[in-house]
SEBA-768640 format. One record per residue: x, y, z of N, C-alpha, C in turn; residue in one letter. Coordinates in Angstrom, 1 decimal. Each point is the difference from the previous one (the first is absolute). Example, Ala and Ser with C-alpha at 12.3 -4.5 7.8 and 13.67 -1.06 7.14 Angstrom:
2
13.2/-5.7/7.8/-0.9/1.2/0.0/0.9/1.2/0.0/a
-0.4/1.1/-0.7/0.9/1.1/0.0/-0.8/1.1/0.8/s
REM end
This chain:
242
-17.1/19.6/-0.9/0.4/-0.4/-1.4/-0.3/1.2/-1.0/x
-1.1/1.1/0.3/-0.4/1.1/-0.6/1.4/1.3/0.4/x
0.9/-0.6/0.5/0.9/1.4/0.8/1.2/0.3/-1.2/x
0.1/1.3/-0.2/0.4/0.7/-0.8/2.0/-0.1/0.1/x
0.2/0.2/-0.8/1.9/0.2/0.0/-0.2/1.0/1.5/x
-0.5/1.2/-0.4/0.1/1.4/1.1/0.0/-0.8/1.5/x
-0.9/-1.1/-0.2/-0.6/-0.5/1.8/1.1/-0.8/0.3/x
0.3/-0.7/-1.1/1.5/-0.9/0.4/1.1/0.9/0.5/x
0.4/0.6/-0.6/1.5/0.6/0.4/0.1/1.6/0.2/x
-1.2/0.5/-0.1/-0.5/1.7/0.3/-0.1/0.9/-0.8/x
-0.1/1.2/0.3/0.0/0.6/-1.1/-1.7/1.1/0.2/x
-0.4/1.1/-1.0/-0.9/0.2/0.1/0.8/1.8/-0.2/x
-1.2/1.3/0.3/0.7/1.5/-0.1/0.9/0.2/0.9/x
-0.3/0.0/1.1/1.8/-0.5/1.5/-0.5/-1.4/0.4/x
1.1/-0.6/-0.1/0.5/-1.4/-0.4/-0.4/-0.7/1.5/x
-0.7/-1.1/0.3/-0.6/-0.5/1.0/1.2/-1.4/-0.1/x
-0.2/-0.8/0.8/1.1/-1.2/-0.2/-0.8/-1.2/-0.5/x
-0.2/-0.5/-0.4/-0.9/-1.3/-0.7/0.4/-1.3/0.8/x
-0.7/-1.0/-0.3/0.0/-1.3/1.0/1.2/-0.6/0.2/x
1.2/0.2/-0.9/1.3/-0.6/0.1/0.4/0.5/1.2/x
-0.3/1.9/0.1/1.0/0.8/1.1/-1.0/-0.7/1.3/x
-1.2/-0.3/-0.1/-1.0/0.1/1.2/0.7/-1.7/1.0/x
0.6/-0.5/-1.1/0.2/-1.8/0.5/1.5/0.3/0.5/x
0.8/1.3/-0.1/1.0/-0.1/0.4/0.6/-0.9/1.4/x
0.9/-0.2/0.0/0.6/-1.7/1.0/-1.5/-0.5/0.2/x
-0.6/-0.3/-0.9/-0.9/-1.2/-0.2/-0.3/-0.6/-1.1/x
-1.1/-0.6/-0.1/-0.2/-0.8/-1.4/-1.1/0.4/-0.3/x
-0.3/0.0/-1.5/-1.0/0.9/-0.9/0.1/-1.5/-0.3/x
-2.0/-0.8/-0.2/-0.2/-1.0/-0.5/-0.9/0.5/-1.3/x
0.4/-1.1/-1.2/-1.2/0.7/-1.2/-0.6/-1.3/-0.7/x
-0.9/-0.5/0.6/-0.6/-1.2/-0.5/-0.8/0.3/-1.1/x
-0.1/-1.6/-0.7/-0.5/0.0/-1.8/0.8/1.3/-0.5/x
1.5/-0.2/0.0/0.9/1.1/-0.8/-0.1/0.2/-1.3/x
-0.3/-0.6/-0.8/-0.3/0.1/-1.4/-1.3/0.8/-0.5/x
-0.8/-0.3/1.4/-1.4/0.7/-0.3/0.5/2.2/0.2/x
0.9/0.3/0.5/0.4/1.1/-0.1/0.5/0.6/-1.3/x
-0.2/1.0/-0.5/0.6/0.4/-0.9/1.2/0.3/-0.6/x
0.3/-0.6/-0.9/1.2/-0.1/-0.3/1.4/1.5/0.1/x
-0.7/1.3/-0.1/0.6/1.2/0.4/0.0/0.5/1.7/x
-1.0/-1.0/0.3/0.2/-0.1/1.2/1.4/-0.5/1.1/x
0.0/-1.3/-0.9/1.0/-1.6/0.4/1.2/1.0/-0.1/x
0.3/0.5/-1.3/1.3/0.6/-0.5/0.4/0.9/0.9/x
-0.9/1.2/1.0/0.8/0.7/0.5/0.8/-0.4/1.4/x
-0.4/-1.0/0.0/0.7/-0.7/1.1/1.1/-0.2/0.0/x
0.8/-0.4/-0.8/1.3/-0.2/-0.9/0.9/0.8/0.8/x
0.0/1.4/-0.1/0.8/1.0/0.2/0.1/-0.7/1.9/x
-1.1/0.7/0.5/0.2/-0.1/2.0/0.4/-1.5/0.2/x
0.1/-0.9/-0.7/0.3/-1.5/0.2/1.9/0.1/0.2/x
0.3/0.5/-1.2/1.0/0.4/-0.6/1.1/0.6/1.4/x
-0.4/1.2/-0.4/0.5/1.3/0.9/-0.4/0.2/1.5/x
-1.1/-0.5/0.6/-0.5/-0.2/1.4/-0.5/1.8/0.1/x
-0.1/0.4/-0.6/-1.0/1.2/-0.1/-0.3/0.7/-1.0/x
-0.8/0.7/-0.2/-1.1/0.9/-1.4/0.1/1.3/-0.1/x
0.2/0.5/-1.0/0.6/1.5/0.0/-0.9/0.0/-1.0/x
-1.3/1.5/0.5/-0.7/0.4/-1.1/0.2/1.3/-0.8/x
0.4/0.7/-0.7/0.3/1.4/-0.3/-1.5/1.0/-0.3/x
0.7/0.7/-0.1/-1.2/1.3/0.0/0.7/1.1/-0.2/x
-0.6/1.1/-0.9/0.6/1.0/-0.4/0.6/0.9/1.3/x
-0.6/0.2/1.2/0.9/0.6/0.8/1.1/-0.7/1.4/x
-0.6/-1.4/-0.4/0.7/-0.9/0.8/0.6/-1.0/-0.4/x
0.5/-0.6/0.8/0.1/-2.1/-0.3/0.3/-0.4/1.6/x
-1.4/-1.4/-0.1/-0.1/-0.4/1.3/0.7/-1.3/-0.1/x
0.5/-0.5/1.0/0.4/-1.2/0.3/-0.7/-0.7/1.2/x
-0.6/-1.1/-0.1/-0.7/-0.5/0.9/0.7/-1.3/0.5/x
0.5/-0.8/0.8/-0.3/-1.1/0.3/-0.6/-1.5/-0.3/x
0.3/-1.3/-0.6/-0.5/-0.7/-0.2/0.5/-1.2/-0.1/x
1.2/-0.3/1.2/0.4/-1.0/0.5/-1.2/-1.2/0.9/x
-0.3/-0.8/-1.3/-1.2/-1.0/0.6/0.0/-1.6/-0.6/x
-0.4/-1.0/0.0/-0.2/-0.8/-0.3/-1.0/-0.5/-0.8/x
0.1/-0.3/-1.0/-1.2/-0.2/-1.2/-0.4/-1.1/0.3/x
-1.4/-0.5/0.3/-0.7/-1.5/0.0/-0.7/-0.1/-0.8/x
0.1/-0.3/-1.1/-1.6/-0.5/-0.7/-0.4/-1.5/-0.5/x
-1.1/0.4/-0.8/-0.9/-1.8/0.3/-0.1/0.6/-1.3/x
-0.2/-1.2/-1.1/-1.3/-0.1/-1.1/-0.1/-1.9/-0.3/x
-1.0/-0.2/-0.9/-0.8/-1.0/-0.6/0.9/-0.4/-1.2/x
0.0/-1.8/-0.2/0.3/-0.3/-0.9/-0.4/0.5/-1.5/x
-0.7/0.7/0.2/-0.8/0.2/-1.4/-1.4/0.7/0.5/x
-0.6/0.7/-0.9/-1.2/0.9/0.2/-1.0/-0.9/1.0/x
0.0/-1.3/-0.5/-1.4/-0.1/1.0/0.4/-0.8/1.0/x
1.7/-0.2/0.4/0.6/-0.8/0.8/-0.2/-0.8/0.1/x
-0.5/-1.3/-0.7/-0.2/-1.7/-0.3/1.4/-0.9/-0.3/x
0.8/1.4/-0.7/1.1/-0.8/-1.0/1.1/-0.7/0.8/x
0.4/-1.2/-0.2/0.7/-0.7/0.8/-0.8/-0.8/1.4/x
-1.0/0.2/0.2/-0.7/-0.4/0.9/-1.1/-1.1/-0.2/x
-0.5/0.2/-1.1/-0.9/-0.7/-0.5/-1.0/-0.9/0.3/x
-1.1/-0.2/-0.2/-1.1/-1.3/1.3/-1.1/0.0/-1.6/x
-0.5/-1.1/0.1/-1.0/-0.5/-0.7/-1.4/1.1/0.0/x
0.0/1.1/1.2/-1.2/0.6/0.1/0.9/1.7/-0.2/x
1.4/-0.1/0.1/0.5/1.1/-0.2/1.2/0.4/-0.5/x
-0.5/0.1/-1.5/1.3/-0.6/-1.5/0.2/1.7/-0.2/x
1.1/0.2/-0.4/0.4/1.4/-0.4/0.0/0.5/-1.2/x
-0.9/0.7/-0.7/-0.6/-0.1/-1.4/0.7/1.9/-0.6/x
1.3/0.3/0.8/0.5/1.0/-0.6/0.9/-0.7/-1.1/x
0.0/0.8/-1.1/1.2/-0.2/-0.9/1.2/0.1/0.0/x
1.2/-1.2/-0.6/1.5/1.2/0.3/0.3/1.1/-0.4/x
-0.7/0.4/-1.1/0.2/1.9/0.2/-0.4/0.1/0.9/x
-1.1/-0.1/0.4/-0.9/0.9/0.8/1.2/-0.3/1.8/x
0.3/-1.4/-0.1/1.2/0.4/1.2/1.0/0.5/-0.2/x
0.5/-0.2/-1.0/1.6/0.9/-0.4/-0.5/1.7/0.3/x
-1.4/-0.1/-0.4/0.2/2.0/-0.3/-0.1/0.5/2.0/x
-0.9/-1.2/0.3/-0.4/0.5/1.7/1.2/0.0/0.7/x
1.2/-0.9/-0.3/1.0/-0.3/0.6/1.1/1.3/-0.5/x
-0.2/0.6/-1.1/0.9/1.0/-0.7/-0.2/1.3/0.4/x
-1.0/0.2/1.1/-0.6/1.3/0.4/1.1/0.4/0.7/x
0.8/-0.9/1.0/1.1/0.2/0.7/1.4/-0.2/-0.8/x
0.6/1.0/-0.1/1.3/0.0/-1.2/1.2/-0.6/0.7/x
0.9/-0.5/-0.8/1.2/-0.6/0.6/0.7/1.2/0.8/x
0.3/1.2/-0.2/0.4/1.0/0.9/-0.4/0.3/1.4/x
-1.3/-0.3/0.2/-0.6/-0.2/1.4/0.3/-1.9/0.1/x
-0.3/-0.5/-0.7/0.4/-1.3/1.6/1.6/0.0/-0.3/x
1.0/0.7/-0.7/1.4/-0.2/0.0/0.1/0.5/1.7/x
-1.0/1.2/0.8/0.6/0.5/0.9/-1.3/-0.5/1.0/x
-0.3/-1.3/-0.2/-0.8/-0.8/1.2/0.9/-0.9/0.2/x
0.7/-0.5/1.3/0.9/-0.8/0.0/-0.6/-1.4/0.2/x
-1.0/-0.4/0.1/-0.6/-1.2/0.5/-1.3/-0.3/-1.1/x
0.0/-0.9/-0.9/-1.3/-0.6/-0.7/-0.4/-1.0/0.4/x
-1.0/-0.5/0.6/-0.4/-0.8/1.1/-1.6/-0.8/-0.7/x
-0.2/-0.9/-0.9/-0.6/-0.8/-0.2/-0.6/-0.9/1.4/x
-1.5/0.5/0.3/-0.5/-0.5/0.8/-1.1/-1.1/-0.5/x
0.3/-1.5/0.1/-1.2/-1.0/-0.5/-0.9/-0.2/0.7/x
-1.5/-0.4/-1.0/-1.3/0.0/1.1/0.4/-1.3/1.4/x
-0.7/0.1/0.8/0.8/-1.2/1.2/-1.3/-1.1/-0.1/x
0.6/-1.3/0.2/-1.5/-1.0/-0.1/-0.6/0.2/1.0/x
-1.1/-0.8/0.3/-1.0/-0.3/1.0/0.8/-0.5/1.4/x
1.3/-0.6/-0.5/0.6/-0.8/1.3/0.9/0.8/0.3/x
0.5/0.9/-1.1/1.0/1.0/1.0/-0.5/0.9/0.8/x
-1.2/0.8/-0.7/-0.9/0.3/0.8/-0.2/-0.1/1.4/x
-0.2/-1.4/0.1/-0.9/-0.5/1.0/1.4/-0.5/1.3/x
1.0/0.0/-0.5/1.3/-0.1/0.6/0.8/0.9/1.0/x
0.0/0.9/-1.3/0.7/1.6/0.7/1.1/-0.3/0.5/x
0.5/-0.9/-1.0/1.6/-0.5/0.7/1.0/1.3/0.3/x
0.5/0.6/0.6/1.2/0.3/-0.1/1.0/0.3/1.1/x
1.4/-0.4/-0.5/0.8/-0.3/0.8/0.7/1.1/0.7/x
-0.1/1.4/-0.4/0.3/0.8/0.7/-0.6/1.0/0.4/x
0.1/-0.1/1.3/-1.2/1.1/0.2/0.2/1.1/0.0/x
-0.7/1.8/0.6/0.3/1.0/-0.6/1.6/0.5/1.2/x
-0.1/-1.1/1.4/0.7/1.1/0.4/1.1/-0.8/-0.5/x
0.2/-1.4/-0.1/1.4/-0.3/-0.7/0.5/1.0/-1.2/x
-0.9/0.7/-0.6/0.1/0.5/-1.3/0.9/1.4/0.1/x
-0.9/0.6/1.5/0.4/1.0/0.5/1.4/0.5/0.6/x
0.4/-1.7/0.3/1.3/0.1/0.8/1.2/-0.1/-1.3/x
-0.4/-1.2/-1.1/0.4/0.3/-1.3/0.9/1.3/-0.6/x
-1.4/1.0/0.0/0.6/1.3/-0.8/0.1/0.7/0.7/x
0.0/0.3/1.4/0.6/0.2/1.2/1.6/0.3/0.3/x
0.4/-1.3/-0.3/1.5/-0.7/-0.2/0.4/0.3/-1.1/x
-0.5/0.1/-1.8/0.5/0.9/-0.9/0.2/0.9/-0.1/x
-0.9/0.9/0.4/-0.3/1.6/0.6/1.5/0.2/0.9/x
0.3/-1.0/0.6/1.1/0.4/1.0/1.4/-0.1/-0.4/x
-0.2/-0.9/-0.5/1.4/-0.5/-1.5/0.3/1.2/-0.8/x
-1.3/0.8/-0.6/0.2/1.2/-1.1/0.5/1.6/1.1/x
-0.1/0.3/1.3/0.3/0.5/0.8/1.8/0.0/-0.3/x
-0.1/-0.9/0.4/1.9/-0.4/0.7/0.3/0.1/-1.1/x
-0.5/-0.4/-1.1/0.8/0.0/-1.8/0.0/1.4/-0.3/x
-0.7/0.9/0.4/-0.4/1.1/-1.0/0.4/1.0/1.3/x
0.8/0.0/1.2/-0.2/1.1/1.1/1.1/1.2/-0.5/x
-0.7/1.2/0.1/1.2/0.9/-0.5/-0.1/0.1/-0.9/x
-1.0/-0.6/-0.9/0.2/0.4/-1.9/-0.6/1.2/-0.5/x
-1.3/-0.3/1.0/-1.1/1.1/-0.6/-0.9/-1.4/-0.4/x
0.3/-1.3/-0.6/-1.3/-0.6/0.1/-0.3/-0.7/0.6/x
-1.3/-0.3/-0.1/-1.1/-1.0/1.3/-0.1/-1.6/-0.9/x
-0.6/-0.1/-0.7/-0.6/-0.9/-0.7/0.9/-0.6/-1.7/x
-0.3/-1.2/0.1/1.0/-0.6/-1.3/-1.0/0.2/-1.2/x
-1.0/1.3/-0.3/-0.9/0.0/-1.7/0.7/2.1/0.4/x
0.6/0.0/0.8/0.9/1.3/-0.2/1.5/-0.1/-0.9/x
0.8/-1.0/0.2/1.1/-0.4/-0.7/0.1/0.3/-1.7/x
0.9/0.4/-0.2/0.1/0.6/-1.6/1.2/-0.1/-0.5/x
0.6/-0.1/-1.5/0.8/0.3/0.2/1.6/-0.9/0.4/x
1.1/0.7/0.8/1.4/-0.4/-0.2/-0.5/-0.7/1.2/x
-1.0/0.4/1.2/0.1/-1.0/0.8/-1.0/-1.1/-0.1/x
-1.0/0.3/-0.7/-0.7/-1.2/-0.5/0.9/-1.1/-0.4/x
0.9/0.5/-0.9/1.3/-1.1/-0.5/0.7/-0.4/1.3/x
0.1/0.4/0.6/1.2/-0.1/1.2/-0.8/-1.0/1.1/x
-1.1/-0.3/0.3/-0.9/-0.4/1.1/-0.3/-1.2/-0.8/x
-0.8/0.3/-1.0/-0.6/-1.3/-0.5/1.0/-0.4/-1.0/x
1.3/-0.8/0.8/0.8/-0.8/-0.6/-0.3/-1.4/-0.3/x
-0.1/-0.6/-1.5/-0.4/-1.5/0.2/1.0/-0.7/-0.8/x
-0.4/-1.4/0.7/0.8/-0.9/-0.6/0.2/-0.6/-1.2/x
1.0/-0.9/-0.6/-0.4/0.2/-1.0/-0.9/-0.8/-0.5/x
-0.6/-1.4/0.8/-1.0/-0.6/-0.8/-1.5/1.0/0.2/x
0.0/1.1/0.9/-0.9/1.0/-0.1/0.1/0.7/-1.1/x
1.2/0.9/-0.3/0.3/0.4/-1.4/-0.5/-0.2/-1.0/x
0.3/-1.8/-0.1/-0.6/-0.6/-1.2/-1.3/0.5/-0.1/x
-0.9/-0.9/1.1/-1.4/0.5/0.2/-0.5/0.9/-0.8/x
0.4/1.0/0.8/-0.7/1.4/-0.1/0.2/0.1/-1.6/x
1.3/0.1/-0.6/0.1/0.1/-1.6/-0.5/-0.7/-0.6/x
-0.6/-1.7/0.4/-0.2/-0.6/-1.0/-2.0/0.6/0.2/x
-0.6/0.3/0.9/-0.9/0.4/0.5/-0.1/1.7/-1.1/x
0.4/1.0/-0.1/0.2/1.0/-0.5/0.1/-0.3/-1.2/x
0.7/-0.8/-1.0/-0.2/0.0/-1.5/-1.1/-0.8/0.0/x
-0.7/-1.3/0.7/-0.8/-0.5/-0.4/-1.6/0.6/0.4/x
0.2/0.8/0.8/-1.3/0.6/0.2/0.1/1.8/-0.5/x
0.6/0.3/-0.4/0.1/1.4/-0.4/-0.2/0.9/0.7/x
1.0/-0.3/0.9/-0.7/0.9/1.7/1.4/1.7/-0.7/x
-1.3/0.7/0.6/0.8/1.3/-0.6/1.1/0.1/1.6/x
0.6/1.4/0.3/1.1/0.5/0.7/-0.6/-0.1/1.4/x
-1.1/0.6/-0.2/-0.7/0.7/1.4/-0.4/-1.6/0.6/x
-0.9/-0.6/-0.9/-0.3/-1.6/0.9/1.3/-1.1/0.2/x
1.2/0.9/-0.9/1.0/-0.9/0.6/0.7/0.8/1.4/x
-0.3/0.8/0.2/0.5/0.8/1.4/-1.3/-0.3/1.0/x
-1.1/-0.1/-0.4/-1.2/-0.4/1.3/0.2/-1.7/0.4/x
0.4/-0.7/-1.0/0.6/-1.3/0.3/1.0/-0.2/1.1/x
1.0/0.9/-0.6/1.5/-0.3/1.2/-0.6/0.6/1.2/x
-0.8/1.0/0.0/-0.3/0.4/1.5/-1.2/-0.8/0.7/x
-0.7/-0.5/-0.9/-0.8/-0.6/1.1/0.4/-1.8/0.3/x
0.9/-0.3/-1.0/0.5/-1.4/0.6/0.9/0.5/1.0/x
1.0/1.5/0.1/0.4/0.2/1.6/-0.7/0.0/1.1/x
-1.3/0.6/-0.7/-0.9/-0.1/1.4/-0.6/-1.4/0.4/x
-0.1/-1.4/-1.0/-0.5/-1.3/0.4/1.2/0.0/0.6/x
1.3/0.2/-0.5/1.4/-0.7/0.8/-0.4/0.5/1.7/x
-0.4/0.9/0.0/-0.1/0.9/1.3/-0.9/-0.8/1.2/x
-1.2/0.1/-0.8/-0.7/-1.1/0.6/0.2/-1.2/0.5/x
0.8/-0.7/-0.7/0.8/-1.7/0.2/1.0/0.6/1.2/x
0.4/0.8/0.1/1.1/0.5/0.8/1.5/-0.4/-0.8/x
-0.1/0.4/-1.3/1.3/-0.8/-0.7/1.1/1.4/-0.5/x
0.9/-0.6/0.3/1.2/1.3/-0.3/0.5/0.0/-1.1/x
-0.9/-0.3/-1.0/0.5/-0.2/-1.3/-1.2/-0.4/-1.0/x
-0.1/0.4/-1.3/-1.5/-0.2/-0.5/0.8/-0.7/-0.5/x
-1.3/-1.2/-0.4/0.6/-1.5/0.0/-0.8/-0.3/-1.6/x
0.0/-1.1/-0.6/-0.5/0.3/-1.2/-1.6/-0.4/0.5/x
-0.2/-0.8/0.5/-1.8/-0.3/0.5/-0.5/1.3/0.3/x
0.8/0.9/0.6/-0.8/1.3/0.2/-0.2/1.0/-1.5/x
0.9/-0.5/-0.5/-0.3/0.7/-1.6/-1.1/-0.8/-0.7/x
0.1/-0.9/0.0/-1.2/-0.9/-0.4/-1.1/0.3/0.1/x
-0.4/0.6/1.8/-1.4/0.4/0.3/0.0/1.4/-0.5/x
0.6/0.4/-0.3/-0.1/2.0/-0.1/-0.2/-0.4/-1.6/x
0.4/-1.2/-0.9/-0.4/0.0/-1.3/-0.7/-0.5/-0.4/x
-0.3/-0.5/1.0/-1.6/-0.7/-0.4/-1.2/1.2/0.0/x
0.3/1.4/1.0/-1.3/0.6/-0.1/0.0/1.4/-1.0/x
1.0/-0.7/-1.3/-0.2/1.3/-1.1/-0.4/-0.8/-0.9/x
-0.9/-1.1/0.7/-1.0/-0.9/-1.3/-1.3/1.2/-0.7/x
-0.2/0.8/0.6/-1.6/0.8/-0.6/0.3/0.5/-1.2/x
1.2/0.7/0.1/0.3/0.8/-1.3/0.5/-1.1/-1.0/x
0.4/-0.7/0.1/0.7/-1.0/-1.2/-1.1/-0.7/-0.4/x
-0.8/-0.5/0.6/-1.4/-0.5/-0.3/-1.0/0.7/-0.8/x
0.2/1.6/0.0/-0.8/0.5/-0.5/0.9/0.7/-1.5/x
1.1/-0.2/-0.3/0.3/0.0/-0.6/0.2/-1.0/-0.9/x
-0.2/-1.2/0.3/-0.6/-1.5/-1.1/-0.9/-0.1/-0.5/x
-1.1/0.6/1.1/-1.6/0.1/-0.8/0.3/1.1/-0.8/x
0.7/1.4/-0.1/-0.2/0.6/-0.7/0.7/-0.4/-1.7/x
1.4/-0.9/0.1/0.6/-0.6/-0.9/-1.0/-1.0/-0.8/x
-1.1/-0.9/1.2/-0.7/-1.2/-0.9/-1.2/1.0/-0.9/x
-0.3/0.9/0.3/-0.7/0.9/-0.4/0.1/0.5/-1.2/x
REM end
C-alpha cells in the first residue's frame, strides 16, 4: 500500500518495468485499494486502457508490456463494520468519512474495472453449509467452452478474447435486440453510465452470453453485466446526499 506510481507502472533513471509489466498475461491483485494512494490508483488508467506503458526519457521512450488482469478487494468503509453490523460490532465511521474513503478511487479507474462485485458478510449457517452448486471443475469446463466460442468467433482477426473488441466490430458482434436496446438505454440515462462502461457492458454481457452457450446476447445477460456498474453510481449518490 506504501508502493509508489514509479513501482506500479515503472519508471526510475533507465526505466525498469513496474508491477503492471511484471503481472503481464497474469493478474496483479491490490487489496484495501483505497488504502493506496491516490496518484498511485491513477497511473493505472493509462496500462488498463492501452495494455501497455510507455515511459519517456530525454534519450529514449520505453514501452513495456502490461496486458494483465486487475483484482482488487477493499472495506465497506474505514473500519469495515458498515453494512454488516452486530450489537458488539456497530460501524462508527461517518458518511463523509465513507464518501471520502470510497472517493479515493475516481470514476475513471472503476469506468475501466469491468466487474463491481459487492461481497456480503455470510451467516453462521452459510458458513457452516458451504453450499455450492458448482464445483470448480464444472466451472472449468464452463469457461473452457467460452474460451472456445471466442476462438471460432475471433479466428483470423488478430483477436483472442471478447474485452479486445472496439469499435465497428464491437457494433457488428454485440448485436442486440431490441427489448435489449431498450435495456441498455433505459439503463444509460438512468444510471449515468459514461461511453467506456457502456462498451465494457456490451462486452461482458457477450461474454455471460458465451458462457450460457447463447448465440445471441439476450436481455438477462444485459441485466447481469448491469447490475455490476453498481460501485460507481453508488458512489456517486453518497457524493450527491453529501
Amino acid at each position: 500500500m506504501t508502493i509508489s506510481p514509479a513501482g506500479l507502472v515503472g519508471g526510475g533513471t533507465i526505466p525498469k518495468p513496474g508491477e503492471v509489466s511484471l503481472s503481464h498475461r497474469g493478474i496483479l491483485f491490490l487489496d484495501e485499494l483505497p488504502e493506496f494512494t491516490r496518484n498511485a490508483l491513477e497511473v493505472l488508467r493509462q496500462p488498463l486502457e492501452d495494455r501497455y506503458v510507455t515511459i519517456a526519457r530525454a534519450r529514449a521512450v520505453y514501452t513495456f508490456p502490461s496486458r494483465f488482469i486487475l483484482a482488487a478487494a477493499m472495506n465497506p468503509c474505514p473500519c469495515g463494520f458498515y453494512g454488516a453490523e452486530t450489537e458488539t460490532n456497530a460501524c462508527l465511521c461517518s458518511p463523509a468519512k465513507i464518501v471520502h474513503y470510497r472517493s479515493k478511487i475516481s470514476g475513471p479507474l472503476l469506468d475501466r474495472i469491468d466487474l463491481h462485485v459487492e461481497v456480503p458478510k455470510p451467516s453462521y449457517l452459510q458458513l457452516k453449509e458451504q453450499t455450492n452448486h458448482l464445483s470448480s471443475q464444472n466451472m472449468l469446463a464452463q469457461v473452457m467452452l467460452a474460451h472456445h466460442r471466442q476462438q471460432l468467433r475471433y479466428a483470423g482477426s488478430g483477436i483472442q478474447h471478447n474485452n479486445e473488441l472496439s469499435g465497428k466490430s464491437m457494433r457488428h458482434i454485440c448485436r442486440l435486440t431490441p427489448e435489449g436496446d431498450q435495456l441498455l438505454h433505459a439503463s444509460f440515462e438512468a444510471l449515468g453510465l459514461s461511453a467506456r462502461a457502456h462498451d465494457r457492458i456490451l462486452r461482458l454481457a457477450l461474454t455471460i452470453a458465451d458462457l450460457e452457450a447463447s448465440d445471441q446476447i439476450l436481455p438477462q445477460h444485459l441485466a447481469e453485466a448491469i447490475q455490476y456498474r453498481n460501485l460507481d453510481k453508488k458512489q456517486r449518490i453518497e457524493e450527491i446526499e453529501m
